[in-house]
DSSP file (Angstrom, degrees, kcal/mol; ACC not computed):
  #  RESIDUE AA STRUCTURE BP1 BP2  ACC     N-H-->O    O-->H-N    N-H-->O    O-->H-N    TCO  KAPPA ALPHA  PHI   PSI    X-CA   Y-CA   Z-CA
    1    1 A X              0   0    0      0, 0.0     2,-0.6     0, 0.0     0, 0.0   0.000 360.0 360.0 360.0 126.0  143.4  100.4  133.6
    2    2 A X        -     0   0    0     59,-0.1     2,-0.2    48,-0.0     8,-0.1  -0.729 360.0-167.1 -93.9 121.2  146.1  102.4  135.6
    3    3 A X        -     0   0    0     -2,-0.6     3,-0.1     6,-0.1     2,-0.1  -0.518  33.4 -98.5 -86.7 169.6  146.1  102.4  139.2
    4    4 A X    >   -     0   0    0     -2,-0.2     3,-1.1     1,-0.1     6,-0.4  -0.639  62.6 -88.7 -74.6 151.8  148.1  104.9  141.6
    5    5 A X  T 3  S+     0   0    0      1,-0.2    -1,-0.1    44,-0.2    58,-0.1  -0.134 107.6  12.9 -68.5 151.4  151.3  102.9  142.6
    6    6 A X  T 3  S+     0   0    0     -3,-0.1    -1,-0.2     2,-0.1    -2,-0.0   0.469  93.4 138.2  68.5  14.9  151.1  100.5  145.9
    7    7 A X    <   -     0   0    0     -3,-1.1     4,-0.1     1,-0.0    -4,-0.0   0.415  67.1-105.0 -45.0-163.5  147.1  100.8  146.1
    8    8 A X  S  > S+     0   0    0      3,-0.1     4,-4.0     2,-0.1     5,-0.2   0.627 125.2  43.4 -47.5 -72.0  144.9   97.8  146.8
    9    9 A X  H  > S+     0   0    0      2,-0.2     4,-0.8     1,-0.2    -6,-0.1   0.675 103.0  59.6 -66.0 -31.1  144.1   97.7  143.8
   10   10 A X  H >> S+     0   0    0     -6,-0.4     4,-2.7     2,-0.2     3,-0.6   0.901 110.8  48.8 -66.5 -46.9  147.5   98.2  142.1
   11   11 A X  H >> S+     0   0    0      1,-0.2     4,-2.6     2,-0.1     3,-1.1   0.995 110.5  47.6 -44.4 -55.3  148.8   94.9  144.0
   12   12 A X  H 3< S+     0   0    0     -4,-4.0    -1,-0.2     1,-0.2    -3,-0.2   0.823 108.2  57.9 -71.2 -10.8  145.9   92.8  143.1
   13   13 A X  H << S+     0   0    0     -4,-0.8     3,-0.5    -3,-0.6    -1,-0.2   0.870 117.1  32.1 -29.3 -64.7  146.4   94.0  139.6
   14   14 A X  H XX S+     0   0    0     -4,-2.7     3,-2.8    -3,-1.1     4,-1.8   0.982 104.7  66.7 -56.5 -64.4  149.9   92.7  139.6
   15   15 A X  T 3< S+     0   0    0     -4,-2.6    -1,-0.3    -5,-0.3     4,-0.3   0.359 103.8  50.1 -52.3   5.6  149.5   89.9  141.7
   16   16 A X  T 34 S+     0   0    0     -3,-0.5    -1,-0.3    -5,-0.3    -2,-0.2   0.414 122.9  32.1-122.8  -5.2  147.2   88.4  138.5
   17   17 A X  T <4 S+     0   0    0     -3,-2.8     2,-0.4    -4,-0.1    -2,-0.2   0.761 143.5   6.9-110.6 -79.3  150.0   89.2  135.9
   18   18 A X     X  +     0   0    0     -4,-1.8     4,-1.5     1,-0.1    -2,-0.2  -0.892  63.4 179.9-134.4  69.5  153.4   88.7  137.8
   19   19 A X  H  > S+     0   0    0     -2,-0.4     4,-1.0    -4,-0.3    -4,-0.1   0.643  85.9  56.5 -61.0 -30.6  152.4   87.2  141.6
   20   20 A X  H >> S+     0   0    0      2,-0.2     3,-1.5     3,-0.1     4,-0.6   0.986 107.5  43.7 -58.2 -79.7  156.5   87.3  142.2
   21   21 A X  H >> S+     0   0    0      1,-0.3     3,-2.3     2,-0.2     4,-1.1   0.808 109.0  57.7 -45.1 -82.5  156.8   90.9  141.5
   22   22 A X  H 3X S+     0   0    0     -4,-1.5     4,-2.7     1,-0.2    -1,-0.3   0.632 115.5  35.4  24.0 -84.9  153.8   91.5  143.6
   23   23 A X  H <X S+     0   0    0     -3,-1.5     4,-1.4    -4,-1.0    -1,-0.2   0.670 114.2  60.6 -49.2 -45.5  155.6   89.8  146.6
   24   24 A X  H <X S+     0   0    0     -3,-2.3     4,-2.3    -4,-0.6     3,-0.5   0.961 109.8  45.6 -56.4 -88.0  158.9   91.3  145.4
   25   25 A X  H  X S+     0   0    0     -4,-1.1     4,-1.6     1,-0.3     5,-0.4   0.847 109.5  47.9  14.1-107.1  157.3   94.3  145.9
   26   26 A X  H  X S+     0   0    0     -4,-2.7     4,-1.4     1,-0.2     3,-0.3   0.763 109.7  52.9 -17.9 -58.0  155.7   93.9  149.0
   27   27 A X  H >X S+     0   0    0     -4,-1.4     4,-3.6    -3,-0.5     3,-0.7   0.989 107.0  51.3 -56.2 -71.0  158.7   92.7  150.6
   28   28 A X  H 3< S+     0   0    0     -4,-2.3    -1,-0.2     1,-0.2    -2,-0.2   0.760 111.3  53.9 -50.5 -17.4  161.0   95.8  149.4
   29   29 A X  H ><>S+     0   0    0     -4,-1.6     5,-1.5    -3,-0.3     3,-0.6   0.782 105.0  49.6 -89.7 -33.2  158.2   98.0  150.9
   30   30 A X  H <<5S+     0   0    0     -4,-1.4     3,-0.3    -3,-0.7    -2,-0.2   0.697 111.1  53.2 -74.6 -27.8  158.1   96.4  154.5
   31   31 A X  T 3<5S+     0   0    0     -4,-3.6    -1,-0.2    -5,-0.2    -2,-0.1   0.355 105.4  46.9-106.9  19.2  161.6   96.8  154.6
   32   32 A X  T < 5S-     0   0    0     -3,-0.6    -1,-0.2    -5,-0.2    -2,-0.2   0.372 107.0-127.8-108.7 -14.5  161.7  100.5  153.7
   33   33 A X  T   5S+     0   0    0     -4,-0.4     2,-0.3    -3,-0.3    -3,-0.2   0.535  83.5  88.2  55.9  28.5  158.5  101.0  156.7
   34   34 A X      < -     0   0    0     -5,-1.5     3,-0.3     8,-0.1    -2,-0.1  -0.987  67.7-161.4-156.0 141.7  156.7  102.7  154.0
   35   35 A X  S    S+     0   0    0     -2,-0.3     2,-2.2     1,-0.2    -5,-0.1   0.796 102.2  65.4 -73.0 -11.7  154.2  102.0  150.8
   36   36 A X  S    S+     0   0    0     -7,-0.1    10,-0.3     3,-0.0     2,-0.2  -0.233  85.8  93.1-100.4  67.2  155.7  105.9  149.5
   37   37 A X  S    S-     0   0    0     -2,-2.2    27,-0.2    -3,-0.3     7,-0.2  -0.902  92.4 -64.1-143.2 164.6  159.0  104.2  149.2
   38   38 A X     >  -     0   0    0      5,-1.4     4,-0.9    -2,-0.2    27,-0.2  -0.337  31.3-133.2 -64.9 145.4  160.4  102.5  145.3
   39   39 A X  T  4 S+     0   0    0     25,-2.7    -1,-0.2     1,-0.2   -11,-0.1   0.771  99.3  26.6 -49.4 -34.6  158.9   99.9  143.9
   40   40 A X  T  4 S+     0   0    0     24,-0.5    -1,-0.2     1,-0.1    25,-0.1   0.840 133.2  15.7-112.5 -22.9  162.1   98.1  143.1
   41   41 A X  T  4 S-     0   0    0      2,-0.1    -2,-0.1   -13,-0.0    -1,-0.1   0.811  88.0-116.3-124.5 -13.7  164.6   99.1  145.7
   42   42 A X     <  +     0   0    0     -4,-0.9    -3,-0.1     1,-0.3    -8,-0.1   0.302  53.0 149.9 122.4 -36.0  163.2  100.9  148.8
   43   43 A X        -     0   0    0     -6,-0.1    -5,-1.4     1,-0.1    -1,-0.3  -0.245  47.0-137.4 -76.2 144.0  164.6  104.0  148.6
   44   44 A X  S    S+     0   0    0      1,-0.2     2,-0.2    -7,-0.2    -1,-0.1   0.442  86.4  89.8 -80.8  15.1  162.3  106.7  150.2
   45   45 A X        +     0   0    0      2,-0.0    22,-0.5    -7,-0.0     2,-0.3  -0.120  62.0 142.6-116.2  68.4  162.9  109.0  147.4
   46   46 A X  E     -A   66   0A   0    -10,-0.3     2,-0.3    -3,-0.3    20,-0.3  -0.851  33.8-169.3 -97.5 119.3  160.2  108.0  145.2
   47   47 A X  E     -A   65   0A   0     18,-1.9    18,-3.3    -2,-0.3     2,-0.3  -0.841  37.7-104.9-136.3 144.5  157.7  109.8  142.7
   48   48 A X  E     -A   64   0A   0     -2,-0.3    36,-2.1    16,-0.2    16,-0.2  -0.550  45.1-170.8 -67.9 120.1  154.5  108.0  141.0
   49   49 A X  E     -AB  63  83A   0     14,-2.3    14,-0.9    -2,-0.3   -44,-0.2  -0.709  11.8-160.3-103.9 165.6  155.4  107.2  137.1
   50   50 A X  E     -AB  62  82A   0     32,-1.2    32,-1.9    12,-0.2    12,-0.2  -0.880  30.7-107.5-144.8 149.4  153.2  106.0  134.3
   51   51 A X  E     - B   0  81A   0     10,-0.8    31,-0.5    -2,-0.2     2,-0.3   0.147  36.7-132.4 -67.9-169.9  154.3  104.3  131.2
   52   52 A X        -     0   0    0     28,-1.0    28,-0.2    29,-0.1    -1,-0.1  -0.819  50.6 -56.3-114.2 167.0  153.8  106.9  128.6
   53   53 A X  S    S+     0   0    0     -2,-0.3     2,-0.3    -3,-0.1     3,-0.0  -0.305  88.4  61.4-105.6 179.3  151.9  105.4  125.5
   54   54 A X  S    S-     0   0    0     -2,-0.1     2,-0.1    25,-0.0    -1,-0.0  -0.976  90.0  -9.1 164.5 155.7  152.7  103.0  123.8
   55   55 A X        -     0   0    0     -2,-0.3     2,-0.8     1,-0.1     0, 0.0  -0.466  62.0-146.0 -49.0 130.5  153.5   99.3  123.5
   56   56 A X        +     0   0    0     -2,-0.1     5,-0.1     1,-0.1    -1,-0.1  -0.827  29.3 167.2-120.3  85.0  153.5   98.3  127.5
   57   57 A X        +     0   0    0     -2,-0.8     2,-0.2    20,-0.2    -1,-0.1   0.308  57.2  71.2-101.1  30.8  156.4   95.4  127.6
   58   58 A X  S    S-     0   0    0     19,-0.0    -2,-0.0     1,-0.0     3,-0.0  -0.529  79.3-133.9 -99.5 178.7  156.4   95.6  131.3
   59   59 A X  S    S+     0   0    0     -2,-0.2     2,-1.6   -41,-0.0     3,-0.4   0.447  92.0  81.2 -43.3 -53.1  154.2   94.7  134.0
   60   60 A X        +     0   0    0      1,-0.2    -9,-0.1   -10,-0.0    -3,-0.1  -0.099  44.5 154.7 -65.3  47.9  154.7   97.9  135.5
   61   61 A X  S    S+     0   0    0     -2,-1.6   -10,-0.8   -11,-0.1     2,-0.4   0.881  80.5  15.2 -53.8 -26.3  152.5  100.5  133.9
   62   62 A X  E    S+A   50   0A   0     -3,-0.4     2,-0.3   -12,-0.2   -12,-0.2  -0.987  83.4 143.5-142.0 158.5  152.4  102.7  136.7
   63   63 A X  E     -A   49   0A   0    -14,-0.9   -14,-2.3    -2,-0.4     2,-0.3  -0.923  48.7 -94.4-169.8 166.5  154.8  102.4  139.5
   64   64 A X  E     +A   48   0A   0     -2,-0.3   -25,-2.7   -27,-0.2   -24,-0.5  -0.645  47.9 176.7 -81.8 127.1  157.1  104.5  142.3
   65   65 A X  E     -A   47   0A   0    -18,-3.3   -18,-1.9    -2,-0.3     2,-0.3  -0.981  23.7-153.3-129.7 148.0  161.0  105.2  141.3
   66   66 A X  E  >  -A   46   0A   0    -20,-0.3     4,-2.0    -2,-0.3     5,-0.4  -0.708  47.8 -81.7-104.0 177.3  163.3  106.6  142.4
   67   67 A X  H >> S+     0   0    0    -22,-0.5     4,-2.2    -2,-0.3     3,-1.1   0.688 119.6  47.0  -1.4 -97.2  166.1  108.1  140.4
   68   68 A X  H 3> S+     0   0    0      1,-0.3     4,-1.5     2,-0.3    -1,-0.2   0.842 116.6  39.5 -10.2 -90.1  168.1  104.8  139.8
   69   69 A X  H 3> S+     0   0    0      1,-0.3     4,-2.2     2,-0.2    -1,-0.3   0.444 102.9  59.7 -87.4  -3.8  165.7  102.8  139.0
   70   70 A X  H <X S+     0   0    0     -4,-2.0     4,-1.8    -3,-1.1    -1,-0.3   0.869 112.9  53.1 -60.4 -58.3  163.3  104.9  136.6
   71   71 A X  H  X>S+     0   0    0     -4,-2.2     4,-2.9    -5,-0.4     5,-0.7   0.993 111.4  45.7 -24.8 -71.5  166.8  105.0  134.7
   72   72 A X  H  X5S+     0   0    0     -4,-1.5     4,-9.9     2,-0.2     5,-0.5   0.964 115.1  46.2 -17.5 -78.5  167.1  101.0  134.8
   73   73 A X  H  X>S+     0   0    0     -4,-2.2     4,-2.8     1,-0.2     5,-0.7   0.981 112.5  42.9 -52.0 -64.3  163.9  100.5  133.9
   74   74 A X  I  X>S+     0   0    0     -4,-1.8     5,-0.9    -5,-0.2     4,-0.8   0.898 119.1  51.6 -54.3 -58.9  163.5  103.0  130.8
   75   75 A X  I  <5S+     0   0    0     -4,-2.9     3,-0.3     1,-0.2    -2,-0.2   0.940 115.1  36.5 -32.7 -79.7  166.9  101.7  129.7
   76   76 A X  I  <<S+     0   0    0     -4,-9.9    -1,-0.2    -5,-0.7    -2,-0.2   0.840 125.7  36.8 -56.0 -25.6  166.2   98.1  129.9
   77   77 A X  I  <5S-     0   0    0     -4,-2.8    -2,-0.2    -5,-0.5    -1,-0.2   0.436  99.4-131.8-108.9  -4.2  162.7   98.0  128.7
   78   78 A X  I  << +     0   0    0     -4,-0.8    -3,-0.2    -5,-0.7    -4,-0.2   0.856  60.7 137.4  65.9  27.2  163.4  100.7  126.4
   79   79 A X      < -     0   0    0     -5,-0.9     2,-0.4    -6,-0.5    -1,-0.1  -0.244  51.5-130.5-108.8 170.6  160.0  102.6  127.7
   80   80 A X        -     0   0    0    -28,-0.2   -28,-1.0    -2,-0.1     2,-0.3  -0.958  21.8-164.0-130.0 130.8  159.4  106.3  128.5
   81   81 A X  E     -B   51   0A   0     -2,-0.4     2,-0.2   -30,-0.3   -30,-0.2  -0.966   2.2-160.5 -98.2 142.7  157.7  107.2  132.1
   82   82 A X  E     -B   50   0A   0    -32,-1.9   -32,-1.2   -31,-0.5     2,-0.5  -0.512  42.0 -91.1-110.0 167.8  156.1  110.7  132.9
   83   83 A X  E     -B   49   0A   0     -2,-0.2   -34,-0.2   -34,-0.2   -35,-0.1  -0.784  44.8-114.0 -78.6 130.4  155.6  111.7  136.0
   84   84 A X        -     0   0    0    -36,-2.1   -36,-0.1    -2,-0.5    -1,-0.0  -0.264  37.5-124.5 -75.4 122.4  151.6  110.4  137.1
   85   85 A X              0   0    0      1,-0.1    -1,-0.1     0, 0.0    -3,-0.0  -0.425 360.0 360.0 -49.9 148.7  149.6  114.1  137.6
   86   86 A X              0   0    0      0, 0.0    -1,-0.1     0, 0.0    -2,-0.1   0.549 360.0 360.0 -91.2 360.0  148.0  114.2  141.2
């Protein structure tokens, strides 16, 4: 199931797969003063992905990126993300 990124529900998701990342997570979001900030670094210029489908070798099926690190990620994990409709 995909939730929208930095829910309730997306954490406790996480937190049952990857309990670091989770935390990881958390942490980088408290230290941005915002949930609507990336998942992975912080920055407040973030838009909701979801993997596109596929083989899912991440954790992350849906999550907030900015620029940077929607690059990263599809690079390293070799994945495609769309942008999530609202």
């Amino acid at each position: 199931m995909k939730f929208k990124p930095h829910t309730p529900e997306w954490f406790d998701a996480l937190r049952k797969t990857q309990p670091y990342l989770e935390q990881r997570i958390r942490l980088n979001l408290k230290d941005a003063g915002t949930a609507d900030a990336c998942s992975l670094c912080g920055s407040r210029r973030a838009v909701d992905y979801e993997l596109e489908d596929g083989e899912i070798p991440t954790p992350l099926v849906t999550a907030k990126f900015c620029g940077g690190c929607l690059a990263l990620q599809q690079s390293f994990y070799e994945v495609r993300y769309r942008a999530m409709e609202t």
